[in-house]
GUGU-968198 format. One line per 3 residues: number of its first residue (from 1); their letters; for each residue x, y, z of C-alpha. Coordinates in nm, 3 decimals. Layout:
% GUGU-968198
NUM> a> X,Y,Z; ...
END
This chain:
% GUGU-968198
1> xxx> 22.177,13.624,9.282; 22.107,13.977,9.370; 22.374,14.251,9.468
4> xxx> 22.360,14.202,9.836; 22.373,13.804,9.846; 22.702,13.821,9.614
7> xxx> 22.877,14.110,9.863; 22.744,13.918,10.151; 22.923,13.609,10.020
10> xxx> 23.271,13.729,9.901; 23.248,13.866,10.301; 23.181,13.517,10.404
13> xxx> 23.459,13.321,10.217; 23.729,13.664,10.297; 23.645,13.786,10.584
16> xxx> 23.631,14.146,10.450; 23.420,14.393,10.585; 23.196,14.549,10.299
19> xxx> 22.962,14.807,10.230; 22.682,14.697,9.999; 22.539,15.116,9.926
22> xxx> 22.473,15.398,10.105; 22.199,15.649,10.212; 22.187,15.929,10.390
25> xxx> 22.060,15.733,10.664; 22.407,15.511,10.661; 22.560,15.196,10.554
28> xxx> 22.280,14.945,10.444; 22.379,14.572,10.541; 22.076,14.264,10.656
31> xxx> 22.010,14.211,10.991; 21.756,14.070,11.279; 21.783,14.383,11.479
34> xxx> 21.683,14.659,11.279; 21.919,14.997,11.287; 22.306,14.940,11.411
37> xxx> 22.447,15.098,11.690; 22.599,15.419,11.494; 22.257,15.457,11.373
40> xxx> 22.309,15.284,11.016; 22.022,15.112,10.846; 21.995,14.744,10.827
43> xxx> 21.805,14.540,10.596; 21.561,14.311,10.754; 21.665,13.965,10.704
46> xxx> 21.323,13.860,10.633; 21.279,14.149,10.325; 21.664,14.010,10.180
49> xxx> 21.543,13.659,10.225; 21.241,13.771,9.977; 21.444,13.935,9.775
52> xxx> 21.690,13.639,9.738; 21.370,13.432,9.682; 21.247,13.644,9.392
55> xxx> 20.967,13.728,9.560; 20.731,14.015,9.482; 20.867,14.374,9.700
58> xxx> 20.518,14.437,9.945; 20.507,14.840,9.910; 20.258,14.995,10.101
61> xxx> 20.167,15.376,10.099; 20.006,15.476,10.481; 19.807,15.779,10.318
64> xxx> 19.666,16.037,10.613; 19.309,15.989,10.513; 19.281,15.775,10.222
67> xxx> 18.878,15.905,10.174; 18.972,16.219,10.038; 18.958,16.277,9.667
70> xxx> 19.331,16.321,9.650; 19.395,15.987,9.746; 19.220,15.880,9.434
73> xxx> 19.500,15.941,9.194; 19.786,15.862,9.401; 19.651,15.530,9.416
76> xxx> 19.633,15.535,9.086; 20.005,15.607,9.058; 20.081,15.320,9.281
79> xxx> 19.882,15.090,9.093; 20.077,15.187,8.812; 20.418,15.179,8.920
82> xxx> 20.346,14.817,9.100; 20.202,14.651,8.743; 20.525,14.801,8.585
85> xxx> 20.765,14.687,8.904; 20.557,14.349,8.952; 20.532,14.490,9.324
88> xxx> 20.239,14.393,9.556; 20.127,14.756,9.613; 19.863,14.898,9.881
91> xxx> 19.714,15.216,10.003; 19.634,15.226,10.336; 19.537,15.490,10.617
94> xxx> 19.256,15.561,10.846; 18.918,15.748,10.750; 18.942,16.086,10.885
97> xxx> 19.295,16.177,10.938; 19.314,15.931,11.258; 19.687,15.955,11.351
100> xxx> 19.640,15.699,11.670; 19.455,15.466,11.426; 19.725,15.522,11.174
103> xxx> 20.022,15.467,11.404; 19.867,15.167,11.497; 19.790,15.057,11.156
106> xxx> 20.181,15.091,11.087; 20.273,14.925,11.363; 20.041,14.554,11.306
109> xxx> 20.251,14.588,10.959; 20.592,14.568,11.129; 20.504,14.348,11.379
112> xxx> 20.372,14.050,11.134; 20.646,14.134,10.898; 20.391,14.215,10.654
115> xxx> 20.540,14.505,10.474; 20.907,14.495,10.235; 20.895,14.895,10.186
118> xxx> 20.728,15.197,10.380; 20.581,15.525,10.216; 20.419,15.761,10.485
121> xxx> 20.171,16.071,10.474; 20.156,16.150,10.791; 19.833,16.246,10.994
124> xxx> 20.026,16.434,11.290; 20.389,16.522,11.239; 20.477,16.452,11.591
127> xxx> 20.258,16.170,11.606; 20.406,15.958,11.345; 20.804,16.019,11.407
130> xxx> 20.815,15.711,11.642; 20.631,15.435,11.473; 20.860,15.561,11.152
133> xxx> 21.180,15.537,11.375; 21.018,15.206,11.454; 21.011,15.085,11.099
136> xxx> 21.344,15.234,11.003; 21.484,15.010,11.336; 21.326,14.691,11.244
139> xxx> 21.497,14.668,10.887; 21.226,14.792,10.707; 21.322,15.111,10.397
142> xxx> 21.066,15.394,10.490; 21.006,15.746,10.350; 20.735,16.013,10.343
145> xxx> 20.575,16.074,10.069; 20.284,16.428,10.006; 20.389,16.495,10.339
148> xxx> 20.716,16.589,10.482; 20.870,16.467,10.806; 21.223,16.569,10.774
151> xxx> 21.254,16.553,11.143; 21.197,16.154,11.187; 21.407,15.857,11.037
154> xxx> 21.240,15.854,10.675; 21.508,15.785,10.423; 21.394,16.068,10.185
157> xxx> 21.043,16.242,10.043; 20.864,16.178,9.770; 20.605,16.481,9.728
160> xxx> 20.580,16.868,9.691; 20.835,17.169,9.888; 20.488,17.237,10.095
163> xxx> 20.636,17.565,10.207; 20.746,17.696,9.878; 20.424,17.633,9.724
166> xxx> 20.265,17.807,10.042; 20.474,18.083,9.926; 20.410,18.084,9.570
169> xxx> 20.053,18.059,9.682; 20.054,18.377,9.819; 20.273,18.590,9.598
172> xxx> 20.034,18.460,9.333; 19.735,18.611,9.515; 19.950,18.962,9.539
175> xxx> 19.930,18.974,9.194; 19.608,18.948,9.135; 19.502,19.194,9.416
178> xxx> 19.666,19.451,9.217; 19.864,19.612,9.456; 19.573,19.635,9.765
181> xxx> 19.743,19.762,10.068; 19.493,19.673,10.344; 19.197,19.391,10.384
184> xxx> 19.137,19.073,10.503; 19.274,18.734,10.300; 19.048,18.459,10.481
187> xxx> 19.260,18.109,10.470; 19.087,17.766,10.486; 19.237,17.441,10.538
190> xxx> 19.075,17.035,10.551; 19.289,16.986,10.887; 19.496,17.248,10.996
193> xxx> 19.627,17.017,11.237; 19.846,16.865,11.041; 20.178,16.881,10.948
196> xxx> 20.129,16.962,10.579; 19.914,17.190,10.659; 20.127,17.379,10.925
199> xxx> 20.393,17.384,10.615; 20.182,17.520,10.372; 20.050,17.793,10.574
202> xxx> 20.391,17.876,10.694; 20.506,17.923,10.377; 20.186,18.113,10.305
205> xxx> 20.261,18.340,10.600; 20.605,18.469,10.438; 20.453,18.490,10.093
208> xxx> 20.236,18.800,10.262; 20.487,18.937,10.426; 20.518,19.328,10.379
211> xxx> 20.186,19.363,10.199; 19.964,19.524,10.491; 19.709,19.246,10.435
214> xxx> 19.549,19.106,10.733; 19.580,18.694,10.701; 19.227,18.517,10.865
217> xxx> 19.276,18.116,10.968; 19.369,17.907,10.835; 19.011,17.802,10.934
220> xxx> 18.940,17.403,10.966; 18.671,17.283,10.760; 18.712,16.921,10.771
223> xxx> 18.645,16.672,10.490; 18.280,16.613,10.452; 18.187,16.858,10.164
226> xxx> 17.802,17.021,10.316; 17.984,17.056,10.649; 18.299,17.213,10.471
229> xxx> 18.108,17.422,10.317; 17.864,17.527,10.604; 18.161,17.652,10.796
232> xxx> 18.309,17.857,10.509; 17.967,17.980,10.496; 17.929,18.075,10.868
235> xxx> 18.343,18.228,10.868; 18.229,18.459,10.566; 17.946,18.573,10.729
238> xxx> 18.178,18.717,11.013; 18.388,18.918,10.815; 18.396,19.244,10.669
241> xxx> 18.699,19.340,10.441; 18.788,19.017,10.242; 18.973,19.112,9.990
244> xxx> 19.066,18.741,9.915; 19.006,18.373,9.962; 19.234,18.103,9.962
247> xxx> 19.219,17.684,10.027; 19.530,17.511,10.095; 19.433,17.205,10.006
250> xxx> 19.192,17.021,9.793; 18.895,17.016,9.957; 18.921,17.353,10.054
253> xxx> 18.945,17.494,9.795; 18.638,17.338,9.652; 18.407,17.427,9.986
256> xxx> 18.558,17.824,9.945; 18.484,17.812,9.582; 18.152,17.704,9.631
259> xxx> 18.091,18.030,9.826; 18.301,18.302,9.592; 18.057,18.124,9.323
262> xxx> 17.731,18.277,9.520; 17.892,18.578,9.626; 17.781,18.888,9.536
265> xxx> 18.133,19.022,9.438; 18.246,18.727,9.271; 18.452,18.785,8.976
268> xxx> 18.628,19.112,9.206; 18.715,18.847,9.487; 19.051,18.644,9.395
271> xxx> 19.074,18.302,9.500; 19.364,18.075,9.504; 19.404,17.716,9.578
274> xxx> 19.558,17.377,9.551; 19.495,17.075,9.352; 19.301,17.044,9.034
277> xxx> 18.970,16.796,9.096; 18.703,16.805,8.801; 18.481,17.034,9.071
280> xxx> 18.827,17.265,9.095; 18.860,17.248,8.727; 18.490,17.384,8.674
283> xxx> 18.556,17.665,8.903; 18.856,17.790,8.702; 18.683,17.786,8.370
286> xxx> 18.375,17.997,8.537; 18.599,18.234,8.621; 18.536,18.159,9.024
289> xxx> 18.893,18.051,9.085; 19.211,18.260,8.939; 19.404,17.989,8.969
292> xxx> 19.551,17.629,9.174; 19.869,17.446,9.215; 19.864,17.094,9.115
295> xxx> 20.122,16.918,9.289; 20.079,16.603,9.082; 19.940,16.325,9.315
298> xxx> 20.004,16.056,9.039; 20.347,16.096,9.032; 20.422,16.120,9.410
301> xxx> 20.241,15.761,9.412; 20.416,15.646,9.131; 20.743,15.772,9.255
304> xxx> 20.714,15.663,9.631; 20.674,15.290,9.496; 20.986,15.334,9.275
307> xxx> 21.232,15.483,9.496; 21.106,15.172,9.730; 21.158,14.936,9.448
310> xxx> 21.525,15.058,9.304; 21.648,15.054,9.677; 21.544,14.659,9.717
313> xxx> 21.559,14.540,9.401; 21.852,14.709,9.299; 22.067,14.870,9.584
316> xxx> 21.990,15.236,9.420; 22.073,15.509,9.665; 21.704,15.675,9.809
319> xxx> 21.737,16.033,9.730; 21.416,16.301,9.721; 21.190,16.325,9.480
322> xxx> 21.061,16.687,9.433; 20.696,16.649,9.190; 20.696,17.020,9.173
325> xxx> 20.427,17.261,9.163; 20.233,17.395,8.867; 20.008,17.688,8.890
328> xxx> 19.692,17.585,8.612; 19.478,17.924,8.508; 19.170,17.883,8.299
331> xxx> 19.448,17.978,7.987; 19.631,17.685,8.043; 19.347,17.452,8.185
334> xxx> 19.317,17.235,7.906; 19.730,17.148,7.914; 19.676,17.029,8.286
337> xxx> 19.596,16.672,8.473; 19.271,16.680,8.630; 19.293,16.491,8.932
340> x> 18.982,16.223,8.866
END
């Protein structure tokens, strides 16, 4: 008999009102009708029924674009943390960063009961609060994970401070520009119209602050890699005055690399980035990169499935999960994870 069936009984035979643990969303208790009217969560009755039953949790992870390489070790994560929770674990998310397609994704979940536990990247900030108030409303635990949306009903995040590694991001390129007063630091991003993004580049933003340095983007350059790099290729081309290059993101990173690595200053042109793919990894041991943050996509999947699993299973209290931010040099290179 699990932890909420025994409460919910000694409430049946006394009559006492009880508590079975608490979030910062609220009192938790199992209900038909989703969130209470002072806004506290309630269990599903369908998820407590499985859990009573034994049943396997259903943990899915609604990635923003589950084609990119990141993806590829988060699910790994998952898979991981579901063989080791006996969860049924999924990633899922639309091809392109799709919010509409991703909201509605979400949404067939909820309606055909089809999902125990929640984890959300999300596409579009703005776009995603309601279907996650949605979830949270119908019973069902939710939380972000790699991407933040402290504004909308998650129950906690799972993933990296974006701004503070934004920050640290930038500081980090300071250094190695040596104390240049004046030039141009070009920015690219895989969709800067999304929320992570925003984040990291705001934190990016205050990082420069004070230095005199002109800040150029961020610049979109989408996720297919020749078209990436084609438009960091045609933004370089209209500039005059980089004194630095920097991707906040994965893909990014790899597209700008590519053209530091043909440039005729390169080695005199610092680039920073973020993540730490076998291509990124390469460019740091050439010298073409001076550095990347790895913000350690196994463990936000692995993570996001447990904080999921210790809430059902066990009544645990969801709380953040900060999976930090490491900056990997070609010194420490062969210490680091590289994202495969």
């Amino acid at each position: 008999m699990s932890a909420r069936t025994l409460v919910r009984s000694l409430i049946a035979t006394t009559g006492a009102l009880a508590v079975l643990s608490l979030t910062g969303c609220g009192a938790i208790s199992s209900s038909d009708s989703g969130a209470s009217d002072d806004g506290s969560f309630k269990l599903a009755s369908y998820i407590q029924q499985r859990i009573d039953g034994n049943k396997p949790m259903r943990i899915k992870l609604s990635y923003h674009d589950p084609s990119l390489a990141f993806a590829t070790p988060i699910s790994a994560g998952m898979k991981k943390a579901g063989t080791e929770f006996k969860a049924e674990t999924a990633l899922i998310g639309p091809t392109g960063g799709d919010a509409a397609k991703q909201v509605s994704e979400i949404q067939t979940l909820i309606q055909q009961k089809a999902v125990d536990g929640l984890a959300v990247s999300s596409a579009s900030s703005d776009a995603l609060k309601p279907v996650i108030a949605q979830a949270y409303n119908a019973g069902i635990p939710v939380i972000s994970f790699n991407t933040d949306n402290p504004d909308s009903k998650q129950m906690g995040f799972v993933g990296q401070d974006l701004k503070a590694s934004g920050e640290s991001q930038a500081k980090r390129l300071r250094e190695e520009l040596k104390g240049t007063k004046s030039g141009k630091v070009v920015v690219f991003s895989v969709d800067t119209g999304a929320g992570w993004s925003h984040d990291r580049f705001g934190g990016f933003k205050k990082g420069m602050e004070g230095s005199g340095l002109e800040i150029v983007g961020p610049v979109n350059v989408g996720n297919e890699p020749s078209a990436a790099y084609n438009t960091v290729e045609s933004t370089m081309s209209g500039q005059s005055g980089v004194v630095a290059v920097a991707g906040l993101d994965c893909c990014s990173t790899t597209a700008a690399a590519k053209w530091v690595s043909g440039a005729k200053n390169k080695g005199s042109l610092p680039m920073g980035g973020f993540d730490l793919l076998p291509q990124t990894a390469e460019y740091l041991e050439s010298g073409v990169i001076n550095f990347t943050i790895s913000q350690n996509p196994t463990e936000q999947g692995y993570q996001a499935v447990k904080v999921l699993f210790d809430f059902l299973a066990k009544g645990t209290e969801i709380t953040g999960v900060n999976t930090g931010a490491q900056f990997v040099t070609r010194e420490n290179l062969g210490e680091a994870t590289v994202e495969k």
